[in-house]
PDB file of N, CA, C and O in Angstrom, chain B, residues numbered from 101:
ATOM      1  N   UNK B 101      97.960 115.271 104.968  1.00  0.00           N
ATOM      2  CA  UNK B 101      97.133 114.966 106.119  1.00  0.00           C
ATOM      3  C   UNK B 101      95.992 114.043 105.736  1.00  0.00           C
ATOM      4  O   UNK B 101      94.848 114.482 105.857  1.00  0.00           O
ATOM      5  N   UNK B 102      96.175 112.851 105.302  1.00  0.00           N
ATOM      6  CA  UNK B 102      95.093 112.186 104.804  1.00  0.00           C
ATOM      7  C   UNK B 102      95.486 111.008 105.785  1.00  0.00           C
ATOM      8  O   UNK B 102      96.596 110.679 106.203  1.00  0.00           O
ATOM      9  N   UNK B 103      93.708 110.254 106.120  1.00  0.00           N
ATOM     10  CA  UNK B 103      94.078 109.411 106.846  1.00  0.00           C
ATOM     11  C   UNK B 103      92.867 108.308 105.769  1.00  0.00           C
ATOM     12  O   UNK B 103      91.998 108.782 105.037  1.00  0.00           O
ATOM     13  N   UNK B 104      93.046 107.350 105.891  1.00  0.00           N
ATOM     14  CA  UNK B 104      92.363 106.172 105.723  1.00  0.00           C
ATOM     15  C   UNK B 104      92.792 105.000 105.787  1.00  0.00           C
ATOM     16  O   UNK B 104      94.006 104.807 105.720  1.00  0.00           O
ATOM     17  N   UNK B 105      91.781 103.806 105.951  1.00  0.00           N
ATOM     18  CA  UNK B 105      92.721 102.619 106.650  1.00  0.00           C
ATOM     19  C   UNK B 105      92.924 102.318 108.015  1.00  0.00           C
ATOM     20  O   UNK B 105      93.400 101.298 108.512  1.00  0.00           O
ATOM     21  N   UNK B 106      92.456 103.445 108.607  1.00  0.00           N
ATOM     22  CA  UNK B 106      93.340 103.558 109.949  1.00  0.00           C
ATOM     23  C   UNK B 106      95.099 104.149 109.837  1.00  0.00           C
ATOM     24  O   UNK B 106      95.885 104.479 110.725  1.00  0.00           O
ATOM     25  N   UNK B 107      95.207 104.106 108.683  1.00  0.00           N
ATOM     26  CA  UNK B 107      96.476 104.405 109.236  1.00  0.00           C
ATOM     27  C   UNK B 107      96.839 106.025 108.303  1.00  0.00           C
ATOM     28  O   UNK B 107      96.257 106.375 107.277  1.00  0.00           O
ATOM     29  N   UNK B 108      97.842 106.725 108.952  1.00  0.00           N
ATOM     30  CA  UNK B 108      98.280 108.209 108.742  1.00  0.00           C
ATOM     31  C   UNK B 108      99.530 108.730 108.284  1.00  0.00           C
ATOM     32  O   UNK B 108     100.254 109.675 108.597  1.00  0.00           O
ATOM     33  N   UNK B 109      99.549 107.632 107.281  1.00  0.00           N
ATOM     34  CA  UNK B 109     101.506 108.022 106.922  1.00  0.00           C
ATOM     35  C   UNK B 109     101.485 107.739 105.485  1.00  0.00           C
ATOM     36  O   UNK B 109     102.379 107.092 104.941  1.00  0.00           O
ATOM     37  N   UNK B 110     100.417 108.245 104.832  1.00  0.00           N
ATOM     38  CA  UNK B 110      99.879 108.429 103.546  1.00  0.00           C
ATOM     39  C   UNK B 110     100.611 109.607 103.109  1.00  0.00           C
ATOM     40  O   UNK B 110     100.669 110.526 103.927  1.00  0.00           O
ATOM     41  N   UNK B 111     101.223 109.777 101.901  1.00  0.00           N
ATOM     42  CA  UNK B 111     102.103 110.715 100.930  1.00  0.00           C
ATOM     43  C   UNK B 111     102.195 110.438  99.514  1.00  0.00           C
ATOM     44  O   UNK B 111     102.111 109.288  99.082  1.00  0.00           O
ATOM     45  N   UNK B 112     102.380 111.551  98.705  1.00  0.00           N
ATOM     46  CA  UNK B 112     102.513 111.994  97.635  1.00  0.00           C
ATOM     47  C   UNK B 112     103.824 110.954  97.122  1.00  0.00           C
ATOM     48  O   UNK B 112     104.811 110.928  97.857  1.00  0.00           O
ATOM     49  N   UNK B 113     103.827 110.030  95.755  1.00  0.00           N
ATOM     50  CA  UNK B 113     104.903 109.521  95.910  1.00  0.00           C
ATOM     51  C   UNK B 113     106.172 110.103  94.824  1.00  0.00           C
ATOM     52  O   UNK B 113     105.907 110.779  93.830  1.00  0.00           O
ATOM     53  N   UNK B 114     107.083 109.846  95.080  1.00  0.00           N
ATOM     54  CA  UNK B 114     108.445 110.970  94.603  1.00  0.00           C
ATOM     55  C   UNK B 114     108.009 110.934  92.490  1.00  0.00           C
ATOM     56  O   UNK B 114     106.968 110.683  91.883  1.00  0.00           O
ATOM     57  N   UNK B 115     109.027 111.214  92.154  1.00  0.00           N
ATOM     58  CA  UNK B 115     108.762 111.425  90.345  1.00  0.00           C
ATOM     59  C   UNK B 115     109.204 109.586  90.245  1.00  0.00           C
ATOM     60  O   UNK B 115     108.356 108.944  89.625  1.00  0.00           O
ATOM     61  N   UNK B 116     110.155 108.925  90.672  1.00  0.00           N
ATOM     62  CA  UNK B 116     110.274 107.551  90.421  1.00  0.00           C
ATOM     63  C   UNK B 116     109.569 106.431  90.881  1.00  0.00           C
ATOM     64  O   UNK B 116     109.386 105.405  90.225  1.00  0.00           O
ATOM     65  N   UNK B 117     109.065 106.707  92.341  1.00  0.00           N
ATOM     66  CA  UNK B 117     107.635 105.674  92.376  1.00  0.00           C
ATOM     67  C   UNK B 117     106.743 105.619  91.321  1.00  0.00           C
ATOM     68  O   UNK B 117     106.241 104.616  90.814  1.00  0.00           O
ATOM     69  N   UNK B 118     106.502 107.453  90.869  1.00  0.00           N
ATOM     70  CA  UNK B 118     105.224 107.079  90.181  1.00  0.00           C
ATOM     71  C   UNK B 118     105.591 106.402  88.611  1.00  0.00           C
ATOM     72  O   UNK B 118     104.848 105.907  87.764  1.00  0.00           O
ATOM     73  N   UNK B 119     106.710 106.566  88.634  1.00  0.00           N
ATOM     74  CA  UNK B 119     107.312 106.093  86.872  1.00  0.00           C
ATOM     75  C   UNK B 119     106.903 104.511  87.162  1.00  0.00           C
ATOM     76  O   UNK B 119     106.076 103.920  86.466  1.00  0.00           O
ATOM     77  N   UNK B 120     107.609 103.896  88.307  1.00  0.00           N
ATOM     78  CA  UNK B 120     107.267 102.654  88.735  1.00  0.00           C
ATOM     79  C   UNK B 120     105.581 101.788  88.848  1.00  0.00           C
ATOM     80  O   UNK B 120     105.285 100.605  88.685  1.00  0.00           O
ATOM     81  N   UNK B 121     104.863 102.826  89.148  1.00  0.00           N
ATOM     82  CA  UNK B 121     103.839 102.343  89.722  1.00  0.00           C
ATOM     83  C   UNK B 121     103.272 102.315  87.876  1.00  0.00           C
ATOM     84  O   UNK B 121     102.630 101.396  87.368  1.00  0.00           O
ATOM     85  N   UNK B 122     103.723 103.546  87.189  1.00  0.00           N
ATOM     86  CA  UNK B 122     102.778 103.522  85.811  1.00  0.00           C
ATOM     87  C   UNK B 122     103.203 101.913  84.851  1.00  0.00           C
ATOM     88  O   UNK B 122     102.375 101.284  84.193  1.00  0.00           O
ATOM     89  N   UNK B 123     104.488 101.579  84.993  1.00  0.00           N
ATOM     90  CA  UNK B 123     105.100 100.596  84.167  1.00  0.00           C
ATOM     91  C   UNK B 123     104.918  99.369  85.176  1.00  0.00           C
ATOM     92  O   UNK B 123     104.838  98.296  84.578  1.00  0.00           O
ATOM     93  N   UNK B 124     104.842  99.285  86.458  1.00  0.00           N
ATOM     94  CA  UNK B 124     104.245  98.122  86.979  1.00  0.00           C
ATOM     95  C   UNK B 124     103.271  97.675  87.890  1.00  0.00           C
ATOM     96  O   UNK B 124     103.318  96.807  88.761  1.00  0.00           O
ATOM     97  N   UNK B 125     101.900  98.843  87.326  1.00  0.00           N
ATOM     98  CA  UNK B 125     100.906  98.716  87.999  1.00  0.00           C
ATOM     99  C   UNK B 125     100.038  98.834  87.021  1.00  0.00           C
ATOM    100  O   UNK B 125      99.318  98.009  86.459  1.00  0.00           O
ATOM    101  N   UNK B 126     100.212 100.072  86.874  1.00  0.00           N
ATOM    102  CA  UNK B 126      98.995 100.323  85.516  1.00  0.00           C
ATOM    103  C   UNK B 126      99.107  99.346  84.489  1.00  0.00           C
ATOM    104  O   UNK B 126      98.232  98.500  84.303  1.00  0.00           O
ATOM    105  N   UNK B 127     100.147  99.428  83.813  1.00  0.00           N
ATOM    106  CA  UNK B 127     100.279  98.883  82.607  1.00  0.00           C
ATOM    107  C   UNK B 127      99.782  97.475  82.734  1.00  0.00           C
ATOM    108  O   UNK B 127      99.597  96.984  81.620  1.00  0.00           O
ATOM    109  N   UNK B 128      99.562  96.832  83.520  1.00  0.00           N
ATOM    110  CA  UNK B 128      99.105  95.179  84.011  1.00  0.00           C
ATOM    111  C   UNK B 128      97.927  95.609  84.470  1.00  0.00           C
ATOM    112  O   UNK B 128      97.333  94.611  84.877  1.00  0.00           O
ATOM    113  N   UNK B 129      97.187  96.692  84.640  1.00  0.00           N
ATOM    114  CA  UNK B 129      95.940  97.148  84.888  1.00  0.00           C
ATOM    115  C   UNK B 129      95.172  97.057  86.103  1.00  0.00           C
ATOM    116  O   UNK B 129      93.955  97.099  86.289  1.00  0.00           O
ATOM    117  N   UNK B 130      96.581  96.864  87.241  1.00  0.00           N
ATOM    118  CA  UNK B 130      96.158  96.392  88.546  1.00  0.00           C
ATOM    119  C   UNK B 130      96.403  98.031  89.238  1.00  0.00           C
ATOM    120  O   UNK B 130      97.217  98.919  88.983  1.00  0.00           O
ATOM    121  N   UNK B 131      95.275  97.915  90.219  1.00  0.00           N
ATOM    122  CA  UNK B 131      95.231  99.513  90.884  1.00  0.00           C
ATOM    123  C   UNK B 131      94.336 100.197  90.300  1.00  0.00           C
ATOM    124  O   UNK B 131      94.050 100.926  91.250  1.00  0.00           O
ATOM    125  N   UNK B 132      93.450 100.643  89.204  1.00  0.00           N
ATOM    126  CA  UNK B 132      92.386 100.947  89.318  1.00  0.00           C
ATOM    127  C   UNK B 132      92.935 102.738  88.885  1.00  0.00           C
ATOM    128  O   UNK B 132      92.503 103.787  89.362  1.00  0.00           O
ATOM    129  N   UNK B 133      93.699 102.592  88.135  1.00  0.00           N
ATOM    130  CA  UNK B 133      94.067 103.528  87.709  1.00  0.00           C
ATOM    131  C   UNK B 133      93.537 104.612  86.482  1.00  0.00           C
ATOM    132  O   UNK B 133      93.298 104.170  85.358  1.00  0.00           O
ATOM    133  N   UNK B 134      93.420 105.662  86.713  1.00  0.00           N
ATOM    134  CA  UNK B 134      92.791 106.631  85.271  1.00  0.00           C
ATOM    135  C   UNK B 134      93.742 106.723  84.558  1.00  0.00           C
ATOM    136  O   UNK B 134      94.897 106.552  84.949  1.00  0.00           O
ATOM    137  N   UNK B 135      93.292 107.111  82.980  1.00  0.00           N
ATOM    138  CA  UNK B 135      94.363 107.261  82.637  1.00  0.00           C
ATOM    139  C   UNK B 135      94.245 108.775  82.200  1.00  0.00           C
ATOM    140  O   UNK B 135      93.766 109.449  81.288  1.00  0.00           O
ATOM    141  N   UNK B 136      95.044 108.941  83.519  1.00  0.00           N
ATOM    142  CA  UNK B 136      95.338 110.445  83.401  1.00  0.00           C
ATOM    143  C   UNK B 136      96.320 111.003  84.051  1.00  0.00           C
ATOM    144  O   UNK B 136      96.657 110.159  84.882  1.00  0.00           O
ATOM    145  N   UNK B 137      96.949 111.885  84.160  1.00  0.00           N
ATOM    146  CA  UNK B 137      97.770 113.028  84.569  1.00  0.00           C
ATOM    147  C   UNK B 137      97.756 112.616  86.311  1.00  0.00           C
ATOM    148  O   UNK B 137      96.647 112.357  86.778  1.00  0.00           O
ATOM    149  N   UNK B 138      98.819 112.563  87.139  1.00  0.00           N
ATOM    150  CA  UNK B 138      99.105 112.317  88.660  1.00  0.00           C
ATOM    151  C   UNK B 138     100.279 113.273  89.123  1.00  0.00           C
ATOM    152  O   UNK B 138     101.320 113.355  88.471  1.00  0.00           O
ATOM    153  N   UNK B 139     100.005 114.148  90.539  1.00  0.00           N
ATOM    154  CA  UNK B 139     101.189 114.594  90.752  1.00  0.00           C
ATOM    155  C   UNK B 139     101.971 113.721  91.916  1.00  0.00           C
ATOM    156  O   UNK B 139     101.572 113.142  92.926  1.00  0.00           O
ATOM    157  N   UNK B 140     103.695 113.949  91.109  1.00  0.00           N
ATOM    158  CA  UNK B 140     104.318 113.511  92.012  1.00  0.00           C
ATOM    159  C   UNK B 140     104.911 114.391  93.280  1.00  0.00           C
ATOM    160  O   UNK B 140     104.708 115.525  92.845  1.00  0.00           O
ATOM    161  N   UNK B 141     105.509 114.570  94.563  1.00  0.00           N
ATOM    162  CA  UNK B 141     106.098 114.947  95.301  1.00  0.00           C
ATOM    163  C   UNK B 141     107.414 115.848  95.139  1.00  0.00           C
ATOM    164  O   UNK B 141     107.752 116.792  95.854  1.00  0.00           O
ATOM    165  N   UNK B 142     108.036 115.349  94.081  1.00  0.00           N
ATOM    166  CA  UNK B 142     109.356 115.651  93.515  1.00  0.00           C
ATOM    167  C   UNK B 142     108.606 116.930  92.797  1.00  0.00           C
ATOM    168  O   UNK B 142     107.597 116.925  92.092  1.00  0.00           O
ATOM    169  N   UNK B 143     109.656 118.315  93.325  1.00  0.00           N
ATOM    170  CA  UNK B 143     109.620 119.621  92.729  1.00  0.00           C
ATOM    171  C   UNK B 143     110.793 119.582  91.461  1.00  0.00           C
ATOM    172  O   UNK B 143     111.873 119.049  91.203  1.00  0.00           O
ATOM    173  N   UNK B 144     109.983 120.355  90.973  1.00  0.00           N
ATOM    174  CA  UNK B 144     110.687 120.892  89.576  1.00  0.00           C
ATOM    175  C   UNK B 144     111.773 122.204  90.101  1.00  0.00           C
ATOM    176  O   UNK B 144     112.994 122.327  90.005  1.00  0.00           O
ATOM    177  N   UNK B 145     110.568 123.196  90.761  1.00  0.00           N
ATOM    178  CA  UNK B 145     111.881 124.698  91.061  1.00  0.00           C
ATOM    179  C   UNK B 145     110.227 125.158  92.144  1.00  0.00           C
ATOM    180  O   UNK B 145     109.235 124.577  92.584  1.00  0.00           O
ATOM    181  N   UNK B 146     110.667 126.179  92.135  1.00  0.00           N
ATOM    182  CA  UNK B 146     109.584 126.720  93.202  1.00  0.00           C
ATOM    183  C   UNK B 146     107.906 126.847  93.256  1.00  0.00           C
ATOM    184  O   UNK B 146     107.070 127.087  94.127  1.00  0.00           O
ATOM    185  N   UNK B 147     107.904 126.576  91.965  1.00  0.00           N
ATOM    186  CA  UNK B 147     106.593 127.262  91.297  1.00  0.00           C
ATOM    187  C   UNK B 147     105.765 125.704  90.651  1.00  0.00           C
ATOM    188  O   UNK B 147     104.541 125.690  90.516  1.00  0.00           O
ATOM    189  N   UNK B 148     106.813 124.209  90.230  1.00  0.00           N
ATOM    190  CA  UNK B 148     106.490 123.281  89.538  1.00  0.00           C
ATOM    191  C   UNK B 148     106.602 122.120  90.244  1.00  0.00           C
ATOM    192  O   UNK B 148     106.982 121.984  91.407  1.00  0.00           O
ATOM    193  N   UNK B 149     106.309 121.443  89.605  1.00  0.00           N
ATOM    194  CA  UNK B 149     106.515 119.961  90.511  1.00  0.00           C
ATOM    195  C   UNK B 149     106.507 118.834  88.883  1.00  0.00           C
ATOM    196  O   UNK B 149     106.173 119.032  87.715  1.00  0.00           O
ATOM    197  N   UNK B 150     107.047 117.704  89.625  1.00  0.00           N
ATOM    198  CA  UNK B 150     106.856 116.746  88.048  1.00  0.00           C
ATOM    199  C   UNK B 150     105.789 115.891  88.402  1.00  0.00           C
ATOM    200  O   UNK B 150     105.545 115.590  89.570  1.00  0.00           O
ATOM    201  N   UNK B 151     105.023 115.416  87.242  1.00  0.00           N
ATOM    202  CA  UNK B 151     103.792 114.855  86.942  1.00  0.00           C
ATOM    203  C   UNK B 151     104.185 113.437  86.469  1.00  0.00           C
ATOM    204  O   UNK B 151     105.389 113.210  86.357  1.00  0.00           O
ATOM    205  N   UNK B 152     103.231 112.384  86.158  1.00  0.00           N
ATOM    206  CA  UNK B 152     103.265 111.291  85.592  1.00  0.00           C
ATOM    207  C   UNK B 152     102.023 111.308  84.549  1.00  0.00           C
ATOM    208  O   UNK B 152     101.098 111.913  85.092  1.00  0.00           O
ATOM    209  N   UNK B 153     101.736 110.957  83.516  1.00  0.00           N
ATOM    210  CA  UNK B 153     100.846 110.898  82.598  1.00  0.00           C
ATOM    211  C   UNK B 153     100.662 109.353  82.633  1.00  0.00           C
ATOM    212  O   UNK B 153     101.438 108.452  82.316  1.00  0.00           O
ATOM    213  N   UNK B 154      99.543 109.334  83.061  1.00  0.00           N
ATOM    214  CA  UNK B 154      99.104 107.342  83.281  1.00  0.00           C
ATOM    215  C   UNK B 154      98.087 107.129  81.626  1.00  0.00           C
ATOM    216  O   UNK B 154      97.383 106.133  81.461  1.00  0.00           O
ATOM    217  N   UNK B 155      98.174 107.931  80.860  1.00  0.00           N
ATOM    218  CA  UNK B 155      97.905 107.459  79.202  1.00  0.00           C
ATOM    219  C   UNK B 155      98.691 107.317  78.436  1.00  0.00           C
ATOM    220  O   UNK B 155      98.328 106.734  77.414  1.00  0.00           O
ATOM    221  N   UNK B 156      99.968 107.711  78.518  1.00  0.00           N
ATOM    222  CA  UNK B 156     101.477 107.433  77.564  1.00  0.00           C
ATOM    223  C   UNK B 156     102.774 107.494  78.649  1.00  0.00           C
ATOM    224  O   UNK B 156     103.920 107.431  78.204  1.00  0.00           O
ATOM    225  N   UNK B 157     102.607 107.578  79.612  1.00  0.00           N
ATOM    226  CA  UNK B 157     103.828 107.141  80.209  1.00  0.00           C
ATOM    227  C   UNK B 157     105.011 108.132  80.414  1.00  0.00           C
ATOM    228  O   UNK B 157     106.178 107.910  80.736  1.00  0.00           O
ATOM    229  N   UNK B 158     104.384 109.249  80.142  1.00  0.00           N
ATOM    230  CA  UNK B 158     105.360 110.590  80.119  1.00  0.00           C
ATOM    231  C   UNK B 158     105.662 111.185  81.307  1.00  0.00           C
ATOM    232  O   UNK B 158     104.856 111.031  82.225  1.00  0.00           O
ATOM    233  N   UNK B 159     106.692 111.862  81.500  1.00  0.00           N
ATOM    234  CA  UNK B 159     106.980 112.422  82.938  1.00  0.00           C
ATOM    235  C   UNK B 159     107.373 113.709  82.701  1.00  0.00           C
ATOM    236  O   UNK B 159     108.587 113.734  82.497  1.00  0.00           O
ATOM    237  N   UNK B 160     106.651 115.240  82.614  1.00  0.00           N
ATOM    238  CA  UNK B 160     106.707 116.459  82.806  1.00  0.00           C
ATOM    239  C   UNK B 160     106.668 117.583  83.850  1.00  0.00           C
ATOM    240  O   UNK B 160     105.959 117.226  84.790  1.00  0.00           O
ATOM    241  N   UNK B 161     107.064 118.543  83.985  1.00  0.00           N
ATOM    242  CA  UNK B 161     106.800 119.578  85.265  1.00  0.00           C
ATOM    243  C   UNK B 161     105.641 120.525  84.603  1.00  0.00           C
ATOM    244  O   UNK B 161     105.436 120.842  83.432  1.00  0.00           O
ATOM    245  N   UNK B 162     105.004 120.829  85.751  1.00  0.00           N
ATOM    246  CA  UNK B 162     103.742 121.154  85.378  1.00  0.00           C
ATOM    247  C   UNK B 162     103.865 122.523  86.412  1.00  0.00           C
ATOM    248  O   UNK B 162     104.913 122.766  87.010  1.00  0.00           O
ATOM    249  N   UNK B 163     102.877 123.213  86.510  1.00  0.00           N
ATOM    250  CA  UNK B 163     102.734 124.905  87.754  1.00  0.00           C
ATOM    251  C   UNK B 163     102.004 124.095  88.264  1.00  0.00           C
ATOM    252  O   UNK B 163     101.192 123.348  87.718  1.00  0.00           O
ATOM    253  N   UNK B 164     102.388 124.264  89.854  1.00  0.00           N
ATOM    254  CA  UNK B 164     101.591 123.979  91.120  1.00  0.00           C
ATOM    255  C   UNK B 164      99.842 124.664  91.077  1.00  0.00           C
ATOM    256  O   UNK B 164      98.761 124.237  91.480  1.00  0.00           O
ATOM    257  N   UNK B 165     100.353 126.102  90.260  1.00  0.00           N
ATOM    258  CA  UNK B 165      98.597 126.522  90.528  1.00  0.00           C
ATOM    259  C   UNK B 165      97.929 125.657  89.572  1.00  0.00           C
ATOM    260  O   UNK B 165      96.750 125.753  89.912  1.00  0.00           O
ATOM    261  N   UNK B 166      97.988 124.752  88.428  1.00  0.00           N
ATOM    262  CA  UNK B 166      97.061 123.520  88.289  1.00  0.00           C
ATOM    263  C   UNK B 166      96.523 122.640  88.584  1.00  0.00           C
ATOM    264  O   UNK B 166      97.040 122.055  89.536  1.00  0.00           O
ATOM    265  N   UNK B 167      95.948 122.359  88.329  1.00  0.00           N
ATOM    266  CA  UNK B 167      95.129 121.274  89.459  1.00  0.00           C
ATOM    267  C   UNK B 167      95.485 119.832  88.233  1.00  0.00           C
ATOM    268  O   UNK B 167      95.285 119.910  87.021  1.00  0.00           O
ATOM    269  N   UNK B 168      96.086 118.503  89.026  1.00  0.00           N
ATOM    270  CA  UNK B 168      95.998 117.428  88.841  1.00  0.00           C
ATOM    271  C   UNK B 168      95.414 116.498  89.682  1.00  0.00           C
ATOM    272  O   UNK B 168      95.024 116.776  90.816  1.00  0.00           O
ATOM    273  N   UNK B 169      95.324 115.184  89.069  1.00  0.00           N
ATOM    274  CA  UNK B 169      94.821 114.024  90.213  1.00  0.00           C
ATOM    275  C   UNK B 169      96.293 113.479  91.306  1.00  0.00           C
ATOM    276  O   UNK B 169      97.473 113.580  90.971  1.00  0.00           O
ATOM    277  N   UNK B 170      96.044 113.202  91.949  1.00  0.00           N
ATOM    278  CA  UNK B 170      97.132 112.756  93.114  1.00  0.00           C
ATOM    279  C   UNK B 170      96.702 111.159  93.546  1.00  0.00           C
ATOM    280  O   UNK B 170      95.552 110.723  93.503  1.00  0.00           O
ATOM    281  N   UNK B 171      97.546 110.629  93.842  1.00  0.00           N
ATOM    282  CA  UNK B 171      97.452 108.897  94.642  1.00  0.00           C
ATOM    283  C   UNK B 171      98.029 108.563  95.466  1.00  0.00           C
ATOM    284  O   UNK B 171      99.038 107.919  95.175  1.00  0.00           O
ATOM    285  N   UNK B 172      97.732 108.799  96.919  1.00  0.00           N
ATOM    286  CA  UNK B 172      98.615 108.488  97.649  1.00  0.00           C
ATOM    287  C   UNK B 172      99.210 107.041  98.068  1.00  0.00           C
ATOM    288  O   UNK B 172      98.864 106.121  97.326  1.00  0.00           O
ATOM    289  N   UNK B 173     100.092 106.697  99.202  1.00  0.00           N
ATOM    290  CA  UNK B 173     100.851 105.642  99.029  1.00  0.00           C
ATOM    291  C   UNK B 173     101.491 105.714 100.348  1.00  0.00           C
ATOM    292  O   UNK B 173     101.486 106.748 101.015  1.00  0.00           O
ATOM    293  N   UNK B 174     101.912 104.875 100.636  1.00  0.00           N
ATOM    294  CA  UNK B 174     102.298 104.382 101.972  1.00  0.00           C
ATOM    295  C   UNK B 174     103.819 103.382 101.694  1.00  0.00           C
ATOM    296  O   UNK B 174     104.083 103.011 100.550  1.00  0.00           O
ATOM    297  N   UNK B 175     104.440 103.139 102.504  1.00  0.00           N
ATOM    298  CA  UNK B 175     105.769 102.602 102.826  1.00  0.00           C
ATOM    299  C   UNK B 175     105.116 101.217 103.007  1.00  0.00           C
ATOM    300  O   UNK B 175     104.038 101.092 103.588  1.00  0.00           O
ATOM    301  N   UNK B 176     105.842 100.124 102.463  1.00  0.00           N
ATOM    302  CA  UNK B 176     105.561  98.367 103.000  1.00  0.00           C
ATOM    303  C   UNK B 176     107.025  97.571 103.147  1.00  0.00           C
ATOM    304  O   UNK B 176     107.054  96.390 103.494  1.00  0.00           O
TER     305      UNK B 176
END
């Protein structure tokens, strides 16, 4: 439920956007990115979900009761 922009169709993006966004966003240093830990959308099993690590490029499942950073994203 996030709105900004004006516009409302802002979401969590799947485990392969964010692989995408780390190898052709970050890594060229465009986007303004931390380098840190992001969750993706894509569940692991009931309890996990998979992550992106924006400091080495790693992709793990992590427990939902942790708290990570998130980036949302929109369709173009």
């Amino acid at each position: 439920n996030y709105n900004e922009g004006g516009f409302s169709d802002w979401r969590l993006p799947t485990k392969a956007e964010l692989q995408l966004i780390y190898f052709l966003l970050h890594r060229r240093k465009i986007g303004g990115f931390a380098s840190s830990i992001f969750w993706s959308s894509t569940e692991f099993n009931k309890s996990s979900a998979w992550l992106q690590d924006f400091d080495n490029g790693l992709q793990d499942n992590y427990s939902t009761d942790n708290g990570c950073n998130v980036r949302a994203v929109r369709a173009f």
